[in-house]
C-alpha positions as a Markdown table, in Angstrom:
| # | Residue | x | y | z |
|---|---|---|---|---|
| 1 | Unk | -56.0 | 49.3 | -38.1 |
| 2 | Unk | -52.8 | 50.4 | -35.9 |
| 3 | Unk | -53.0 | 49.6 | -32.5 |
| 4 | Unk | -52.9 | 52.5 | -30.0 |
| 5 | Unk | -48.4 | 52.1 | -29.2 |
| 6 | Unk | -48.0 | 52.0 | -33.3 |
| 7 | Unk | -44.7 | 54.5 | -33.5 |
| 8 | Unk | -43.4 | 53.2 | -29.5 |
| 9 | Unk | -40.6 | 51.1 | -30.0 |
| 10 | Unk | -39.5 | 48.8 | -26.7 |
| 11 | Unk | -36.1 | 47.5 | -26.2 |
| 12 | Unk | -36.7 | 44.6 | -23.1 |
| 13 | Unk | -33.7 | 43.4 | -21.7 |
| 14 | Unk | -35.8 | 40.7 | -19.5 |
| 15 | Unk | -35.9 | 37.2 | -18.8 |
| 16 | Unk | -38.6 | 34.6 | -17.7 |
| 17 | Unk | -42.0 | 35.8 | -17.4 |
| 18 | Unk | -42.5 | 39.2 | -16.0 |
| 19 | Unk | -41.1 | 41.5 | -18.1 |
| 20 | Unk | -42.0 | 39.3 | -21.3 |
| 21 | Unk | -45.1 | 39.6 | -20.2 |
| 22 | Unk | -45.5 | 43.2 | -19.7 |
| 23 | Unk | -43.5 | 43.7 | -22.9 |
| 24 | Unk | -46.3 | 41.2 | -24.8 |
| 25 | Unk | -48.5 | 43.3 | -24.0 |
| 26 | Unk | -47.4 | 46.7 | -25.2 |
| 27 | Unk | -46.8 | 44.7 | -28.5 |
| 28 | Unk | -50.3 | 43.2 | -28.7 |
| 29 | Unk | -51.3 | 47.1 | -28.5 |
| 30 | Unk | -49.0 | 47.7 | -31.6 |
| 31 | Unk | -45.3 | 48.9 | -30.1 |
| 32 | Unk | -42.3 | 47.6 | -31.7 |
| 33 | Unk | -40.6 | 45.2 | -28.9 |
| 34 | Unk | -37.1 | 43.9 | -29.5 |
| 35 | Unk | -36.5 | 41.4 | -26.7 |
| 36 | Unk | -32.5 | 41.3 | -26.2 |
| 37 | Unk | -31.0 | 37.9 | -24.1 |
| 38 | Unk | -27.7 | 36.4 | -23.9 |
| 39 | Unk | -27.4 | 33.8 | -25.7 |
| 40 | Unk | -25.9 | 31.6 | -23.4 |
| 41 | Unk | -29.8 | 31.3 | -22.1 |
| 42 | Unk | -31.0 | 29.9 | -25.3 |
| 43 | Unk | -30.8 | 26.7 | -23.5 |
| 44 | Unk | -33.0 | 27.8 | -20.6 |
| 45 | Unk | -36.6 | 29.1 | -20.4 |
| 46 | Unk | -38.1 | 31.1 | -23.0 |
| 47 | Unk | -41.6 | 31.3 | -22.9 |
| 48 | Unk | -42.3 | 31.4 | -26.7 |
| 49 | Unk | -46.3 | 33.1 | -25.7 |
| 50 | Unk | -45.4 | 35.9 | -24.3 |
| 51 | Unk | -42.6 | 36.4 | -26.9 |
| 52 | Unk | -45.4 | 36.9 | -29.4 |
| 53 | Unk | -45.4 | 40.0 | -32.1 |
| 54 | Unk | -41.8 | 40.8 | -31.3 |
| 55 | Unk | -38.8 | 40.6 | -32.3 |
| 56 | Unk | -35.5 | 38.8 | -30.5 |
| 57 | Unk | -32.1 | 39.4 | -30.9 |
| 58 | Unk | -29.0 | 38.0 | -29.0 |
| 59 | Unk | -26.6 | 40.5 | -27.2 |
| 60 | Unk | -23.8 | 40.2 | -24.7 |
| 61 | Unk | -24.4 | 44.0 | -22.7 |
| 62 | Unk | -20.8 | 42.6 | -21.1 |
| 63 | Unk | -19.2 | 43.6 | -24.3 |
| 64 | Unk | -17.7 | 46.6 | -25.4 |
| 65 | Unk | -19.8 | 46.2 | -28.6 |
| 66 | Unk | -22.6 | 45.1 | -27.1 |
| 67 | Unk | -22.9 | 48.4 | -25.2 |
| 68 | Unk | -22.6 | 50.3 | -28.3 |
| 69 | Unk | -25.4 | 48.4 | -30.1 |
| 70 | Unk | -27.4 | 49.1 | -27.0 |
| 71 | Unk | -26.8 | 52.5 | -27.0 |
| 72 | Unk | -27.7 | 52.5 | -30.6 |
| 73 | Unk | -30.9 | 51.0 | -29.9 |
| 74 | Unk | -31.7 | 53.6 | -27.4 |
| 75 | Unk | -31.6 | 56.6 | -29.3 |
| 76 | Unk | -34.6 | 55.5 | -31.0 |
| 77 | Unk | -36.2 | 54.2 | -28.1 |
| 78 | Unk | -38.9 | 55.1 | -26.0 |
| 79 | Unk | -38.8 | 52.4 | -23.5 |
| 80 | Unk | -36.1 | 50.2 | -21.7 |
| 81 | Unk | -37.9 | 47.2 | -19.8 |
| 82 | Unk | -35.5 | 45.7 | -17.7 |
| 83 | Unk | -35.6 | 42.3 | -14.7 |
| 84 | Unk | -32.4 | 42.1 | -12.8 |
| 85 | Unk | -31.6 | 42.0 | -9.7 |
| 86 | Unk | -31.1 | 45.6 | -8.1 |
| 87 | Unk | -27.7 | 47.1 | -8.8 |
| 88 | Unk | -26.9 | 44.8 | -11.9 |
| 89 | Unk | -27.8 | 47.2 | -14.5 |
| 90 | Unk | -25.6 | 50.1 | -12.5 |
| 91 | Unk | -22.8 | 47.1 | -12.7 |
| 92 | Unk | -22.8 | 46.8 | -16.8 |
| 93 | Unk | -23.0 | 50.6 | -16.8 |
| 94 | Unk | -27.0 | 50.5 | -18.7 |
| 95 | Unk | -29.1 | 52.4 | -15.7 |
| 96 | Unk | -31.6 | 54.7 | -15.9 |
| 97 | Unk | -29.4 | 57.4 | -14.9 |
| 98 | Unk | -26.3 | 56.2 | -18.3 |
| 99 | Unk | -29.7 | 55.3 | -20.5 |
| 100 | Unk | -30.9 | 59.3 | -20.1 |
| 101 | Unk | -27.7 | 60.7 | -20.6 |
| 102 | Unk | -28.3 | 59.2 | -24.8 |
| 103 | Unk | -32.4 | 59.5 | -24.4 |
| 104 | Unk | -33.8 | 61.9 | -22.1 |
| 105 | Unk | -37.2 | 61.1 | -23.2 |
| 106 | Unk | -36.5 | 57.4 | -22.3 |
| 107 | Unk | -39.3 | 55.5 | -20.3 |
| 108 | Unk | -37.3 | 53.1 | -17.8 |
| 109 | Unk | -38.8 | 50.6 | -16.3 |
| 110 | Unk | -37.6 | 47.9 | -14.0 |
| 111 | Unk | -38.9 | 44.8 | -12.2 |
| 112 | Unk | -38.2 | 43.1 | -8.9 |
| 113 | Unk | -39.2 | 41.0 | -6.4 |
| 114 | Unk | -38.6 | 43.6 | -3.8 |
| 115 | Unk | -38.1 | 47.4 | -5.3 |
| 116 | Unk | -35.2 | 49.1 | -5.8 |
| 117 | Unk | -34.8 | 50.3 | -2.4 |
| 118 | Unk | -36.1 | 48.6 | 1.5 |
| 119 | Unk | -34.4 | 46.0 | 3.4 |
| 120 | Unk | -35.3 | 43.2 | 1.0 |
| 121 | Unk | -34.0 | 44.9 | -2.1 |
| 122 | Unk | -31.1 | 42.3 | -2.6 |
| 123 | Unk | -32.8 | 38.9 | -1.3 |
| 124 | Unk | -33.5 | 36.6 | -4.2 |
| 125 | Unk | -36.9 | 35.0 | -5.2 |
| 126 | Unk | -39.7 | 33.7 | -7.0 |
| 127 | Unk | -43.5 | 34.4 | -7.6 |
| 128 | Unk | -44.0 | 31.7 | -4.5 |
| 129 | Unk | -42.0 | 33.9 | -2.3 |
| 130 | Unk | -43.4 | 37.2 | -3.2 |
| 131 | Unk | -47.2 | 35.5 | -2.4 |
| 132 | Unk | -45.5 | 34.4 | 0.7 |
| 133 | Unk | -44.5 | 37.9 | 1.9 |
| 134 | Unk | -47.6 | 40.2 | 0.8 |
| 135 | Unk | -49.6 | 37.7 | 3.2 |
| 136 | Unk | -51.4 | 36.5 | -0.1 |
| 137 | Unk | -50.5 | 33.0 | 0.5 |
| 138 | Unk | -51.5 | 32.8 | 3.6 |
| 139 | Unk | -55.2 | 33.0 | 3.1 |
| 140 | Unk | -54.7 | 30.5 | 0.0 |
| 141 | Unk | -55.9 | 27.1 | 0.8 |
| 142 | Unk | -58.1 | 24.7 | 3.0 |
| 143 | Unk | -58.9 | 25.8 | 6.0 |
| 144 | Unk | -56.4 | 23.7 | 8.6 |
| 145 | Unk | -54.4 | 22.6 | 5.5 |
| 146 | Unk | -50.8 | 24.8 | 5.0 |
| 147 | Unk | -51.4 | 27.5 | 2.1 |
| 148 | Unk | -51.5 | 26.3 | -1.6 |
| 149 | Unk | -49.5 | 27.4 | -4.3 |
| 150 | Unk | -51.4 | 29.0 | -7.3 |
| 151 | Unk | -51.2 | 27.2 | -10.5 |
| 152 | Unk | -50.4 | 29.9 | -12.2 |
| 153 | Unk | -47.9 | 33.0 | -11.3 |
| 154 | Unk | -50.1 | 35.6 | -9.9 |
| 155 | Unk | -47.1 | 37.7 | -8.5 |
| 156 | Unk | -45.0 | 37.8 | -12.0 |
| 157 | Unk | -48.2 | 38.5 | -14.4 |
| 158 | Unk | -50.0 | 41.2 | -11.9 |
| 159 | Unk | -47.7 | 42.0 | -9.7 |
| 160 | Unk | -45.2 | 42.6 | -11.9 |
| 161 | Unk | -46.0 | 42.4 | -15.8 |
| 162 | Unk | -49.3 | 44.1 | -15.3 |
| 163 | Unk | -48.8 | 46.9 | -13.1 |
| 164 | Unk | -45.4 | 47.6 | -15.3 |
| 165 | Unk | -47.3 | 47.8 | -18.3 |
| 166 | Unk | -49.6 | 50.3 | -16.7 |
| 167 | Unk | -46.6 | 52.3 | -15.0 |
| 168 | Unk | -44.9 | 52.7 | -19.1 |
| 169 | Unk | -48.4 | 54.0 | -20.0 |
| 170 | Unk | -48.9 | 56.4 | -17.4 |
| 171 | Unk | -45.1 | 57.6 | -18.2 |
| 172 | Unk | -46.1 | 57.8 | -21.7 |
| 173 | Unk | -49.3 | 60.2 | -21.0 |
| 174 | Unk | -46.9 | 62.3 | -19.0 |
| 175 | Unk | -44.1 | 62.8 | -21.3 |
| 176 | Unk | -46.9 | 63.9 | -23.6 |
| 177 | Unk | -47.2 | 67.0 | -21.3 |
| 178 | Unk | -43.9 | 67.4 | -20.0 |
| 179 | Unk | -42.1 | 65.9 | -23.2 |
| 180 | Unk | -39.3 | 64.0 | -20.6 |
| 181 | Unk | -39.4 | 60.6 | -19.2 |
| 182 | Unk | -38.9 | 58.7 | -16.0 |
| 183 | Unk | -38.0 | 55.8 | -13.8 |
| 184 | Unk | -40.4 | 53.3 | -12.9 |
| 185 | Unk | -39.6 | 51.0 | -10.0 |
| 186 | Unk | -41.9 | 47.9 | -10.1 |
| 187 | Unk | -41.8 | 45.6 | -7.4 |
| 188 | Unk | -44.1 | 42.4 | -7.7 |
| 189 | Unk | -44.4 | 42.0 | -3.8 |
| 190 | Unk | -46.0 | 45.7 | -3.8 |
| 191 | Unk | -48.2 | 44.6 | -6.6 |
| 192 | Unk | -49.7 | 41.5 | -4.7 |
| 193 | Unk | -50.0 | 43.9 | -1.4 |
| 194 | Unk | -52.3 | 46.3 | -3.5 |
| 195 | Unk | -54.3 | 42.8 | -4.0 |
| 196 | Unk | -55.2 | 43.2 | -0.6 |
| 197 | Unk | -58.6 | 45.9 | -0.4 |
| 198 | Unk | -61.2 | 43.4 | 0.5 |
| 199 | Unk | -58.8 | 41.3 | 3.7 |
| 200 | Unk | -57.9 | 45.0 | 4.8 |
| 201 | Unk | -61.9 | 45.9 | 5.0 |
| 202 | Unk | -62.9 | 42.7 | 6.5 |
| 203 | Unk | -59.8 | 43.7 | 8.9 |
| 204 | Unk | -60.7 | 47.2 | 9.4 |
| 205 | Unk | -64.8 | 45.9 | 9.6 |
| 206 | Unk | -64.2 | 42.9 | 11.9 |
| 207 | Unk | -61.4 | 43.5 | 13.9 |
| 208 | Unk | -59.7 | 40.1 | 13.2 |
| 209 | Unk | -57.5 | 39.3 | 10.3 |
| 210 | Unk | -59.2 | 37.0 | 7.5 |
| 211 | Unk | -58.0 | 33.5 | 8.0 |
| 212 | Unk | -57.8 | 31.0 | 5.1 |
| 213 | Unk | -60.6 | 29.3 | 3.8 |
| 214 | Unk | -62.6 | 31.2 | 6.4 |
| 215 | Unk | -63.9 | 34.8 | 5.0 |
| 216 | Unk | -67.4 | 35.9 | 3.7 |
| 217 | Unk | -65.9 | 35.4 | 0.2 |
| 218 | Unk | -63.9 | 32.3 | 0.6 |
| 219 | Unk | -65.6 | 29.4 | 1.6 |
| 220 | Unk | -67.3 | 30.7 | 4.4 |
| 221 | Unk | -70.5 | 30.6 | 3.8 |
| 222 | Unk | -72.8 | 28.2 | 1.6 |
| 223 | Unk | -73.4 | 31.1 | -1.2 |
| 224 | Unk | -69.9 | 31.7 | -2.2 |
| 225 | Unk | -68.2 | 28.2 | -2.3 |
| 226 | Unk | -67.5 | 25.3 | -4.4 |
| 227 | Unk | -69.3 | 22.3 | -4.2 |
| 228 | Unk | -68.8 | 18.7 | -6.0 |
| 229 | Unk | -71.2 | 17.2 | -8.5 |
| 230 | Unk | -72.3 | 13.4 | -8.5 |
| 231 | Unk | -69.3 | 12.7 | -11.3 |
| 232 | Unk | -66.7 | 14.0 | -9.7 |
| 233 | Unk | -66.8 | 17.7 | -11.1 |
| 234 | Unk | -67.0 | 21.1 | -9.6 |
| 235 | Unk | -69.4 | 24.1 | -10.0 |
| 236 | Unk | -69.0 | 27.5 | -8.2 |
| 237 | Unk | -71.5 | 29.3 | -6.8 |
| 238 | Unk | -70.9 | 33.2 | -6.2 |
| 239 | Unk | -74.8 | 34.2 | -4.8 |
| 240 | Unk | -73.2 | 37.0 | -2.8 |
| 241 | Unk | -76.8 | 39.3 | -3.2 |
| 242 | Unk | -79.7 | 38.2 | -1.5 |
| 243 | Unk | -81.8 | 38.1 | -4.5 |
| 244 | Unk | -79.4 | 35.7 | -6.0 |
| 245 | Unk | -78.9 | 33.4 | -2.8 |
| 246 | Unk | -82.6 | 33.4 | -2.6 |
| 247 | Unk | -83.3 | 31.8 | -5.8 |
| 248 | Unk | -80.5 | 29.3 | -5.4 |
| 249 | Unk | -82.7 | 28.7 | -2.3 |
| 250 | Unk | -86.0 | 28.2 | -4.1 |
| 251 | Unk | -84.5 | 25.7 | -6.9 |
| 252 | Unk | -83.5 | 23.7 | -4.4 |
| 253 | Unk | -86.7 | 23.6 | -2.3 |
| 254 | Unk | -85.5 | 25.3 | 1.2 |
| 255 | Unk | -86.8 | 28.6 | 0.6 |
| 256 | Unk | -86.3 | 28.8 | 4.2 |
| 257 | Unk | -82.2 | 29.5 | 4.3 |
| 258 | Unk | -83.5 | 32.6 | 2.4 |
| 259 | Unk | -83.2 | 34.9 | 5.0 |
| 260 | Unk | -80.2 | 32.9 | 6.8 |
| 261 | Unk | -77.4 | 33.8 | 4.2 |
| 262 | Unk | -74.9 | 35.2 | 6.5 |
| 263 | Unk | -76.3 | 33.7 | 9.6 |
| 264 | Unk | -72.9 | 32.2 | 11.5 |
| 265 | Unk | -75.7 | 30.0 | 13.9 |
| 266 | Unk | -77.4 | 28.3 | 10.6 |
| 267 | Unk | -73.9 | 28.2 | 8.7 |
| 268 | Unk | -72.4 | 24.5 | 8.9 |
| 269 | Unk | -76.1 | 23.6 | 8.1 |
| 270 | Unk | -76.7 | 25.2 | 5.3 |
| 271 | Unk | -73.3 | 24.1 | 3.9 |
| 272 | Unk | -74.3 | 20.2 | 4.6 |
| 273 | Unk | -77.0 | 20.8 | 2.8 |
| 274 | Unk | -75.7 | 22.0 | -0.4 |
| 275 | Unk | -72.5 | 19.8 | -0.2 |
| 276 | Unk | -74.8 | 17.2 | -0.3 |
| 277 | Unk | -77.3 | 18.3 | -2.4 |
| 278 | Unk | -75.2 | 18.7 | -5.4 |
| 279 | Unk | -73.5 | 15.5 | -5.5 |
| 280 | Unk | -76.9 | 14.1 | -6.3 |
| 281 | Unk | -76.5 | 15.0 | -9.8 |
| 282 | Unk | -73.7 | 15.5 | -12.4 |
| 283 | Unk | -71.8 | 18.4 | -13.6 |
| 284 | Unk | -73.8 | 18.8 | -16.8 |
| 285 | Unk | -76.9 | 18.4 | -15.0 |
| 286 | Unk | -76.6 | 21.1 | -12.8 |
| 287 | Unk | -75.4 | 23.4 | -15.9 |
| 288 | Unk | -79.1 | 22.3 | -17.6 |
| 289 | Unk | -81.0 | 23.1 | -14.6 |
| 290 | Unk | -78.8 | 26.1 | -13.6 |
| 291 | Unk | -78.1 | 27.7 | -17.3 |
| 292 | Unk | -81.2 | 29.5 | -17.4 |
| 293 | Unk | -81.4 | 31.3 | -13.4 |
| 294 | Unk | -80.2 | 34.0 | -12.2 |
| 295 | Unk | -78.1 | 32.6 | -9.3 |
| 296 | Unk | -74.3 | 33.3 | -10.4 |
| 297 | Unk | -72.6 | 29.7 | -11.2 |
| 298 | Unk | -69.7 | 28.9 | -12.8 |
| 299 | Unk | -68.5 | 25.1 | -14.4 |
| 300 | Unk | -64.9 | 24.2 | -12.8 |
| 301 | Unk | -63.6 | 24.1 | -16.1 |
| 302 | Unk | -60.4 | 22.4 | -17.2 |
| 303 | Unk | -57.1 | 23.8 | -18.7 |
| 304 | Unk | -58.5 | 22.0 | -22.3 |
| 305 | Unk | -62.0 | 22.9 | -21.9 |
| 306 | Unk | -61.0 | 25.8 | -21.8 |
| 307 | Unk | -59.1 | 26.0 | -24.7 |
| 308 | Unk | -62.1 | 24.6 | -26.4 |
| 309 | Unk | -65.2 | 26.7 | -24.5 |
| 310 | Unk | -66.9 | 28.8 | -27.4 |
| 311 | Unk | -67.0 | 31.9 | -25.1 |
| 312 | Unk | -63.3 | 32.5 | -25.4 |
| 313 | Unk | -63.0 | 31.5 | -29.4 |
| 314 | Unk | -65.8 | 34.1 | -29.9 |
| 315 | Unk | -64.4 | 36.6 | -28.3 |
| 316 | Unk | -60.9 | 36.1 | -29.4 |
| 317 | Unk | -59.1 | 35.1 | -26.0 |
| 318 | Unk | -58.2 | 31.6 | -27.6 |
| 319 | Unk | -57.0 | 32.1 | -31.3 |
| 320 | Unk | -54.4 | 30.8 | -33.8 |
| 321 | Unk | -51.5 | 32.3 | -35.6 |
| 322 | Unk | -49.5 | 31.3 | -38.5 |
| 323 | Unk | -46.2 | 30.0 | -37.0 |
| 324 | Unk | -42.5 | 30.3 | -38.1 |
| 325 | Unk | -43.0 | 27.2 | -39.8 |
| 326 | Unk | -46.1 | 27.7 | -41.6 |
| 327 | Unk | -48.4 | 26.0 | -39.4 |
| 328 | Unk | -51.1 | 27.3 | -37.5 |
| 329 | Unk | -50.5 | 27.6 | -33.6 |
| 330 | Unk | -52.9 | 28.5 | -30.7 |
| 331 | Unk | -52.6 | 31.5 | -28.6 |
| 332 | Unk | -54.0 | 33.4 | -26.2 |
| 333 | Unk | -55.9 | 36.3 | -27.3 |
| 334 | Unk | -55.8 | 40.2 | -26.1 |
| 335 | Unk | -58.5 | 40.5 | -22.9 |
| 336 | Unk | -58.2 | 44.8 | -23.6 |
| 337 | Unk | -60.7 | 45.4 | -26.4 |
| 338 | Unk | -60.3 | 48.7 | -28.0 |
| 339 | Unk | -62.9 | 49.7 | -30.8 |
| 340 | Unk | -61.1 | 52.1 | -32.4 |
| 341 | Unk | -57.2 | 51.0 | -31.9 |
| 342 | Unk | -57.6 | 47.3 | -31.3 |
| 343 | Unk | -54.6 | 45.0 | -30.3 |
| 344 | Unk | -54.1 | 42.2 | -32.6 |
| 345 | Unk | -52.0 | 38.9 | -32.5 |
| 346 | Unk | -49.9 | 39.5 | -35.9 |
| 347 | Unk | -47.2 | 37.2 | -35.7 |
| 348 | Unk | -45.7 | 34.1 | -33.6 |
| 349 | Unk | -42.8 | 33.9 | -31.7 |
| 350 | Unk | -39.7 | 34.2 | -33.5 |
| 351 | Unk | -37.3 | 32.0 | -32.2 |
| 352 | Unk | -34.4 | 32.9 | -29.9 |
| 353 | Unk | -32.4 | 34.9 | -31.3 |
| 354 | Unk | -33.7 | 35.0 | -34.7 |
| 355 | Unk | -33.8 | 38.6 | -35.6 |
| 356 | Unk | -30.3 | 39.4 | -34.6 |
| 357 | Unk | -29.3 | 39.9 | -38.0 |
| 358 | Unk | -31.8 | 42.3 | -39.3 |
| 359 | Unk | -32.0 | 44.2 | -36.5 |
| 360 | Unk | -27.8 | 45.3 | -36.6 |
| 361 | Unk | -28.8 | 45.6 | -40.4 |
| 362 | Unk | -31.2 | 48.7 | -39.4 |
| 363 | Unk | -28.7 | 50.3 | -37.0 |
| 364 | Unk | -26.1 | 49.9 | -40.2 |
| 365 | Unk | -23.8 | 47.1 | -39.7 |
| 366 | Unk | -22.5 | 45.3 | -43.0 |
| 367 | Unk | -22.4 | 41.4 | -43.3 |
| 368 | Unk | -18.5 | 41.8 | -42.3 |
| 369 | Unk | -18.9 | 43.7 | -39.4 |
| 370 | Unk | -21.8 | 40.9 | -38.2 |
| 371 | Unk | -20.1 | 38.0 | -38.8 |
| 372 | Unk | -17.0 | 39.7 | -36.5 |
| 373 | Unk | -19.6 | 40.0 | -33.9 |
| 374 | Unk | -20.7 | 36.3 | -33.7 |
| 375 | Unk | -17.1 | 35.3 | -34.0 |
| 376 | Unk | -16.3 | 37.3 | -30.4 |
| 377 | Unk | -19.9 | 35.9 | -29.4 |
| 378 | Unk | -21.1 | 39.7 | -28.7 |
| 379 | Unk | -24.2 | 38.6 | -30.6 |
């Protein structure tokens, strides 16, 4: 069945993870992505997941020729994905405003760690920085300890590849009615300040900003937390109703604390008490008692056990894929479930550059007139 962007074709002129990443996910849903790089980066990152279902071509947009195959591409284009720094894409003469003069209907879409316009629009950074400077960082961590750096890039996957993704759908439901497109400006410190609705109430409730380590759903208090096992694992507890907390209470015999969840005089108590109540027994002990209650755990689980857990092979989240090579390779699977126009993972990364050829074969170039290209190393 086609997936609900069969017909959309993407050209994404990004690097690294980001714009990948938003572009994976338009392909999961069934667009056409070609993913264009210079090839003097085929040395350097490329994240071969997120360069699933598409296909990759080499390009130099420097070029006078590489220009024109752009162009090409973007007649028949829908969207332009694109991850420089501010100002770059006006420098090689492919903005928004050059892009629409060839495709008026043409979605645009760019990401940054700043936006397009402000006083930070030309500083330089990473998904560390843009944490740093929503203020998401700073209620990351231990309590006392400096903030801690997220194991995985929350700023370039929801800052910026998610909330793009959504921006090129929102653009496409419009130029349904209007039947033009537009400019999106994404910038991946915006998305992580939109992360912020439940620091802003506790703000706006308290009076105080929420401090790290130290808010009703951050360590705070004994029925959200993490707490150690007897072997050295972890399970997480998220009682946050009362009717939950209390039967965490009753299993382990102080029935009592019931009525004390959010009680700041009882607080470092009741935290003793489960700290050391649960190292008492081990990880999978505590799952066999706790499987079967209604009191809102969760196993710490490990990157592998992960990859392993049932739960996510049955519903598709960790799958394989025949590779380039013929064997099968694992992959993440697509966390949008659609009953009527699924996603699907249909083919592994190519690898860098690999569709070059057939792609400037589609806009009409002959085996000549490719070969001249490599030789001037436009592709």
């Amino acid at each position: 069945m086609d997936g609900s962007l069969e017909g959309i074709t993407v050209i994404d002129l990004s690097r690294m993870l980001p714009g990948p990443y938003c572009s994976m996910i338009l392909a999961d849903h069934g667009a056409r992505v070609i993913a264009i790089e210079h090839r003097r980066f085929m040395a350097e990152l490329f994240l071969a997941p997120v360069n699933r279902n598409k296909d990759h071509m080499t390009l130099d947009l420097k070029a006078r020729e590489g220009k024109e195959i752009f162009f090409k591409l973007v007649r028949g284009a829908d969207v332009v994905v694109e991850g420089f720094r501010p100002g770059v894409t006006e420098r090689l003469g492919i903005d928004y405003e050059r892009v629409r003069e060839i495709n008026s209907r043409i979605i645009y879409c760019s990401i940054s760690g700043y936006g397009q316009d402000g006083p930070y629009r030309d500083v330089a950074g990473h998904d560390v920085n843009y944490l740093s400077f929503s203020g998401v960082l700073d209620i990351i961590g231990e309590k006392g300890r400096p903030p801690c750096i997220p194991g995985i890039q929350i700023a370039d996957l929801a800052g910026g590849g998610m909330n793009a993704a959504i921006g090129i759908l929102l653009a496409l439901v419009a130029r349904e009615k209007t039947g033009k497109g537009q400019y999106i400006d994404i910038s991946m410190t915006d998305g992580m300040v939109s992360l912020l609705p439940i620091p802003l109430y506790i703000f706006q409730t308290l009076g105080k900003a929420p401090q790290r380590s130290d808010t009703f759903l951050s360590h705070r208090y004994a029925c959200y937390n993490v707490y150690e096992t007897a072997d050295g694992g972890y399970i997480s507890i998220g009682a946050v109703e009362n009717r939950f907390w209390r039967n965490l209470c009753e299993i382990f015999g102080v029935p009592e604390y019931g009525e004390l969840q959010y009680d700041d005089n009882h607080r470092e108590e009741i935290l003793e008490f489960f700290r050391k109540a649960f190292k008492k027994k081990t990880l999978e002990q505590w799952i066999n008692e706790l499987k079967d209650k209604d009191v809102c755990w969760g196993k710490v689980q490990s990157f592998t056990e992960v990859l392993g857990d049932p739960l996510f092979k049955e519903r598709g989240m960790v799958t394989q894929v025949r590779g380039t090579k013929g064997a099968a390779v694992t992959t993440l699977g697509i966390p949008v479930k659609l009953s009527g126009t699924p996603g699907s993972v249909r083919s592994a990364p190519v690898g860098f550059g690999q569709s070059t050829e057939k792609i400037l074969q589609e806009l009409g170039y002959g085996r000549d007139e490719i070969e001249e290209l490599k030789k001037k190393a436009v592709v």
